[in-house]
Each structure stands twice: as C-alpha cells, then as structure tokens.
C-alpha positions in Angstrom: -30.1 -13.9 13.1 -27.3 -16.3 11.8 -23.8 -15.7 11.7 -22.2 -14.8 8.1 -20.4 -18.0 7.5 -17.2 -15.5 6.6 -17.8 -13.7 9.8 -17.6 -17.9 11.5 -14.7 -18.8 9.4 -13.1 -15.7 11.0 -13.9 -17.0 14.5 -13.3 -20.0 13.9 -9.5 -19.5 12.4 -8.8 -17.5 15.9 -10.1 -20.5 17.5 -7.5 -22.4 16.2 -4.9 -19.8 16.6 -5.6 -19.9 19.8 -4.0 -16.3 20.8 -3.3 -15.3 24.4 -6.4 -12.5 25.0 -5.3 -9.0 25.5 -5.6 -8.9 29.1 -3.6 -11.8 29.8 -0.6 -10.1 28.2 -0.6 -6.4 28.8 -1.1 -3.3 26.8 2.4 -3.1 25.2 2.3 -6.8 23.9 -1.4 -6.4 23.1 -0.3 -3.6 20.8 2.6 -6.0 19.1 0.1 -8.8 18.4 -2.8 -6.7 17.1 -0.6 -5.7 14.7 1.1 -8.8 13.5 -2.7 -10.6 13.2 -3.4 -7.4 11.0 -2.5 -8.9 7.6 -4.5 -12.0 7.6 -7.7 -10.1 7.3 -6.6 -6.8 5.5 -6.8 -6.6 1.8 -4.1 -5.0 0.0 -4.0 -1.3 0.3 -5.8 0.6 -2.6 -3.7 3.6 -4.6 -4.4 7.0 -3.2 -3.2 10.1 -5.1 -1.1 10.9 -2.3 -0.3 10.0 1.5 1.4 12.2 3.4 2.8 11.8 7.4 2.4 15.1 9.2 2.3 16.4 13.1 -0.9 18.5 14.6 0.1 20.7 17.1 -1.8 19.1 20.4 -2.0 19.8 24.3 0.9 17.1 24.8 3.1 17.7 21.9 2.4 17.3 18.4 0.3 14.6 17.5 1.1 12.4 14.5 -1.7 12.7 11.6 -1.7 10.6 8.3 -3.2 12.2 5.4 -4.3 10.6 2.5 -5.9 12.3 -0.7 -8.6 10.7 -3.3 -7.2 8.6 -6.0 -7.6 11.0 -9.3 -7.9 14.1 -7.2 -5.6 17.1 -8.3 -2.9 18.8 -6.4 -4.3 22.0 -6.0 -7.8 20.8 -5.6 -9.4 22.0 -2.0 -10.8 18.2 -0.7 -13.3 18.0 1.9 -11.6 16.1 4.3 -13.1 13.2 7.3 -10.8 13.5 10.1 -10.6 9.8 11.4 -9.9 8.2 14.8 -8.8 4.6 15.0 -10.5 1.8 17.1 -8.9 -0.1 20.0 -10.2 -0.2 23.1 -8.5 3.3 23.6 -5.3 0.9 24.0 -4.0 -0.6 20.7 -4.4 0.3 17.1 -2.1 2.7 15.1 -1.8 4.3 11.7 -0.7 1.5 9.9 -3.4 -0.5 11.4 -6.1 1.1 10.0 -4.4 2.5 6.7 -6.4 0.3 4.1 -10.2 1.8 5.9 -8.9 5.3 5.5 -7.3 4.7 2.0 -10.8 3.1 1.2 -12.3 6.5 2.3 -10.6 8.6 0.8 -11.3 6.7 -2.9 -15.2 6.2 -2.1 -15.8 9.6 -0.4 -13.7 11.0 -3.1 -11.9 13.3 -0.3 -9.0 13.8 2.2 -9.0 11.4 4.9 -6.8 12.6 8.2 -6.1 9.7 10.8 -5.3 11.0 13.7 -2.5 9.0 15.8 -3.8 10.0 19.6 -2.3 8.9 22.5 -3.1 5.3 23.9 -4.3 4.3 27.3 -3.0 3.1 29.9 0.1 5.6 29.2 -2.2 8.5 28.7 -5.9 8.2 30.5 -9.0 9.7 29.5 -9.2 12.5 28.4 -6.0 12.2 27.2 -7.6 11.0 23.8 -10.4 13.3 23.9 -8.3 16.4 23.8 -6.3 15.2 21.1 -8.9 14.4 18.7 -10.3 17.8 19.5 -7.2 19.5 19.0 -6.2 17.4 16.0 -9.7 18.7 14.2 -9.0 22.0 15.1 -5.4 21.7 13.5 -6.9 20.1 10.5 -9.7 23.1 10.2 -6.8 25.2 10.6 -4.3 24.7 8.3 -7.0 23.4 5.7 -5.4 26.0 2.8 -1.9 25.0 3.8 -2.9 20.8 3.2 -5.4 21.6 -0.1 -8.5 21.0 2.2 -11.8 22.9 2.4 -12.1 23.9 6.0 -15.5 24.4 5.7 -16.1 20.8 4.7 -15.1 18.7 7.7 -17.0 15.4 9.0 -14.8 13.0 12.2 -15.5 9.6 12.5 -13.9 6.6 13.5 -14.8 2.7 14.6 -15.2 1.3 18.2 -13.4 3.7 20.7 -12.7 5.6 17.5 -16.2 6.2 16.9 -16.9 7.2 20.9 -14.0 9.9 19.6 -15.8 11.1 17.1 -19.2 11.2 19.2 -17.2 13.4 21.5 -15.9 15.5 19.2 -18.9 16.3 17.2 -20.8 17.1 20.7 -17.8 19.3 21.6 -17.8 21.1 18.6 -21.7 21.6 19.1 -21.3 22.9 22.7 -18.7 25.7 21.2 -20.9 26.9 18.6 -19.6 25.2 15.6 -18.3 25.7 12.4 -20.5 22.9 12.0 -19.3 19.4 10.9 -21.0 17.6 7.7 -21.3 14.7 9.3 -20.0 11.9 11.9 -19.6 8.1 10.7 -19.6 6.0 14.0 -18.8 2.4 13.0 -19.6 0.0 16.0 -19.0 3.0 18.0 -18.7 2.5 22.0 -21.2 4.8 23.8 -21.3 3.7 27.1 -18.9 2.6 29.5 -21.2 0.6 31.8 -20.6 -2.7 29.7 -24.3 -3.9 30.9 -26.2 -3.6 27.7 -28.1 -6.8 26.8 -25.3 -7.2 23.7 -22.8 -7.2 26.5 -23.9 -10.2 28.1 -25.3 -12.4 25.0 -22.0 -11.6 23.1 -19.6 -11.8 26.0 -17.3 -14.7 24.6 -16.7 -16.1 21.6 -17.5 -13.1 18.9 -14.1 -11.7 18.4 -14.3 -8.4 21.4 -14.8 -10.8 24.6 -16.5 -8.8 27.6 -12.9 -9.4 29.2 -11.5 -7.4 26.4 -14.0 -4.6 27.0 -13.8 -4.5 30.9 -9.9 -4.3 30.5 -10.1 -1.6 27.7 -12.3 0.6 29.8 -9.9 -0.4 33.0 -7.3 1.1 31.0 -9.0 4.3 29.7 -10.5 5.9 32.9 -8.8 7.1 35.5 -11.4 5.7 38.0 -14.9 4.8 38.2 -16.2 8.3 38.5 -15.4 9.0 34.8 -17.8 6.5 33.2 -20.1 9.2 34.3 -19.0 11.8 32.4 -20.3 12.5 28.3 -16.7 12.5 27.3 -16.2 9.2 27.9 -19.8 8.0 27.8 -21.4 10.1 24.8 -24.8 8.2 25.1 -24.8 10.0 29.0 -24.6 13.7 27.4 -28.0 15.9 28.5 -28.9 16.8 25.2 -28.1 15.7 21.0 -30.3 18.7 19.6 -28.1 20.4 17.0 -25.4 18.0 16.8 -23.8 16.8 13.4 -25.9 14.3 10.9 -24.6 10.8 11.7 -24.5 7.6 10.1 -24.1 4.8 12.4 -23.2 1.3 11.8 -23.5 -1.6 14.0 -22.6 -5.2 14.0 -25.6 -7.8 14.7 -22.9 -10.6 17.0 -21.2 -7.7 18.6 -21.0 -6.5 22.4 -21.4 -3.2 21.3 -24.6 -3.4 19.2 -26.8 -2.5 21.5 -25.4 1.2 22.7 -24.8 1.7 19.2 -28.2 1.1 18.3 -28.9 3.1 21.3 -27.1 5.8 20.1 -28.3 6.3 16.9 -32.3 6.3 18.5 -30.9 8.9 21.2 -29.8 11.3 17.6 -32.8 10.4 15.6 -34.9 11.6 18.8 -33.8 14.8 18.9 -33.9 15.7 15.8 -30.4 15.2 14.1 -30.5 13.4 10.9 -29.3 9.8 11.0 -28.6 6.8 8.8 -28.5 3.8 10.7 -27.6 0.2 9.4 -27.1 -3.3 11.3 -24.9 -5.7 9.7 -26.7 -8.3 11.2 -24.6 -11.2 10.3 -21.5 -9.3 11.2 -18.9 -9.7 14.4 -17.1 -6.7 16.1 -14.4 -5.5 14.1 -15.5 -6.4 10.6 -14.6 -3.3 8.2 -10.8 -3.8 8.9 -11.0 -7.6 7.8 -12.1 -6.9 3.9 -9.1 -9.5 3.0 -11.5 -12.6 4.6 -14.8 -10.4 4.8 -16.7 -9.2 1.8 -19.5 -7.3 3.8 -16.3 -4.9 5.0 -16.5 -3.4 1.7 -19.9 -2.8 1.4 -20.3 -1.2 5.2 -17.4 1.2 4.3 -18.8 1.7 0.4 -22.2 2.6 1.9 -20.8 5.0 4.9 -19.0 6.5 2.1 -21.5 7.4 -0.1 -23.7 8.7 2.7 -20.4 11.1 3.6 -20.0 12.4 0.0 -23.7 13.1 -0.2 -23.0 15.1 3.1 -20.4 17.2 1.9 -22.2 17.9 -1.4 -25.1 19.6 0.5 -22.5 21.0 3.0 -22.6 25.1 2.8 -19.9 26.3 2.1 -19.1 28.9 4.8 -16.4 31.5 5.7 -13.8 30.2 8.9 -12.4 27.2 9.7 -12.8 24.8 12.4 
C-alpha cells in the first residue's frame, strides 16, 4: 500500500503545525483545539431543506440532537431517518464538528439524519455514552410522527468511537427483540479496547490517531480495566452477531483501527448478517471529515450512502416504532 499523496499532504501540514497531542493538554483543551483545526479540512457545508436543534429525553437529562432533513424533501414527507453518533475518542467532537458528514447524509441518503450530542468522557464514563445513544434512538423511534420521520425506517451509525456507538446500539436493539434497524454504517469504527491489533502497532505514530491518542481516549472512557471486557465497550467481544442489523463498514488502510474494523466486519459476515465492507487503503484515520483537503472523503460517504438508501428502500415497512 502507498499513502494517498492528499492523505500525506495532510500529515505533513500537521507536521508543520506542530500541535501539542491531546494528552499533553487535557480533555477540555483537547475539545477547544479539535474544533478550531476543524475548518482547514472541512468543505463548506452543503444546503439541507432544513436543520433543526432539538433535545431527546435521556437517562441524564435531555440530550441535545441535530436534525437535518434531505435537500428537496417536503415538509410533510415521512423521511427515513440514520441516527448518527460523532467520533472522538469518546472525549471530543460535537455537533458542529461533524455537521458537513451529516448534512452530506442526509443529501445522498436522501433522508433525515439525527446527530446525537452524547455526553463526553472523562466527565461522564462508559456507559455514560452507551445509554444515551440508546435512549436517543429510542426518542427518535418515538416521536418519528411528531419530527416527519418513518419510525419504521431507522439505521445508527457513526465514525471511530461513533461507530463502536452504533455497533452497540444495533446489538442492543437485537438483544431486545427489535423493531429491527435497516442498517448500521460503521466508519473506522473502534471494536476493541485492547489497542493490541497489528494496526495498532504499525500505525502507532505519525498517521494522524497516534497510539498515545488511543490509549488516553480509552483511559478516559472506562471506568477501569474491567470494562474493556465488557460488549458495550468492546463490540467485537459480544458472544454472538446472528440477527443483528446489515452493516457497511469502512476502514482506512494507514489507520490504528483498521484492523478490528476489518475484524469486525469478518465477525458479521460470519454469522450470517449482511455486510458491505470497503478499505480505503490509501486513507489515514479520520478522513471523511477532511473532504475540504481530501477528495476520497466524498466518495467513502457517497458510497456508504448509497448502500443506506438501498437499505431503507428494501426496509419493510412495519407497524411500531423503535
């Protein structure tokens, strides 16, 4: 494999930034800084027919939820809707900061996109996030004739920590019985919190995530050691995938996390669930929110977005709602 030479020039202008890392200044300034390096690798934000800043009732207090309709969709039209959780090591990463991928969504998948503003780590530890992306689909599912959405049309997803979210969710919903989801889009998801994957070790410096970050993201997620253990945290450790929702997984060829995504996806497709998966091979960790210096950003998100509107065209429409 070689390197997209967009992906190095990337690299290479952090390089000469020359950034403090994460750990070295603390969640709180890690969250400041991760926003402000935002614009240099976003493109401008698309037109949606309509974005709209609501709260889901969650076990904490309400939780803040973005949602964005379809460019050229009606008012009254009932959208399918993907209910979206925002990378970050479980520690940074907001709804502004990943407002042009859902935007982008929402045009492609021609549907509703809800981003879901869970609560951060270290403040709140796992499962802190868990239980609000579950209750935030449940909300969504919910009040789906009160927002114009069809209830019985739902799929999660989400990149990096985001995607480990969505994993969770879609094996929670499973465990419960359903309604059943139409799919879940895992974008370099994180599966495993035993940071000991070959990836981890071949990409531990100098790819954007650093095994550092990783290590301190984790640090700042669990409560203790004990909890890499359990399947809400490390979805790749759950007993059993049978049944779960179709998936379509995508992975980054220079990133730490390629290999328990890859994992991942092998773990669905051997028990039986339906999965797309695709390596961007020249592709560093991180890559769909830098369309603005990285053109493969709009293909991985043009391609996850097809395969999610095929999904909820064969979805079965079916009485109840999440």
């Amino acid at each position: 494999m070689t390197i997209d030479p967009q992906a190095a020039e990337v690299l290479e202008r952090a390089a000469r930034a020359n950034l403090p890392s994460y750990p070295q200044i603390g969640a709180p300034a890690a969250r400041k800084l991760y926003r402000e390096t935002r614009g240099a690798l976003t493109p401008p934000p698309p037109e949606v027919a309509k974005v709209e800043d609501l709260e889901a009732s969650g076990p904490a207090g309400p939780i803040p939820v973005r949602l964005y309709r379809a460019l050229g969709s009606e008012a009254d039209e009932r959208l399918p809707v993907l209910v979206y959780f925002h990378g970050g090591g479980w520690t940074i990463g907001d709804l502004d900061t990943h407002d042009v991928i859902c935007r982008e969504f929402a045009n492609l998948a021609r549907c509703a996109v809800a981003s879901v503003d869970y609560r951060l780590a270290p403040e709140n530890r796992f499962p802190a996030a868990v239980e609000d992306a579950i209750a935030a689909t449940h909300w969504i599912g919910r009040m789906g004739d009160t927002l114009g959405l069809d209830s019985t049309r739902v799929a999660v997803g989400g990149d990096s920590s985001g995607g480990n979210l969505a994993a969770v969710v879609a094996l929670t919903l499973r465990d419960a019985g359903g309604p059943p989801l139409a799919m879940q889009v895992l974008i370099y998801p994180a599966t495993d919190m035993s940071v000991d994957r070959g990836s981890h070790l071949k990409f531990a410096a100098g790819y954007m995530l650093t095994r550092e970050a990783i290590i301190w993201f984790t640090g700042n997620y669990l409560r203790g050691p004990d909890d890499a253990a359990d399947w809400r945290a490390s979805p790749l450790r759950a007993r059993d995938f049978a049944g779960v929702a179709p998936a379509y997984v995508i992975t980054a060829g220079f990133d730490p996390l390629l290999d328990e995504g890859k994992e991942y996806a092998d773990r669905l497709h051997d028990a039986g669930v339906p999965v797309t998966y695709e390596c961007f091979e020249g592709m560093i960790h991180g890559f769909v929110t830098m369309g603005g210096a990285i053109a493969a950003a709009h293909h991985a998100i043009s391609r996850a977005a097809g395969g999610l509107k095929q999904a909820f065209a064969r979805m079965q429409k079916k009485p109840g709602n999440i």
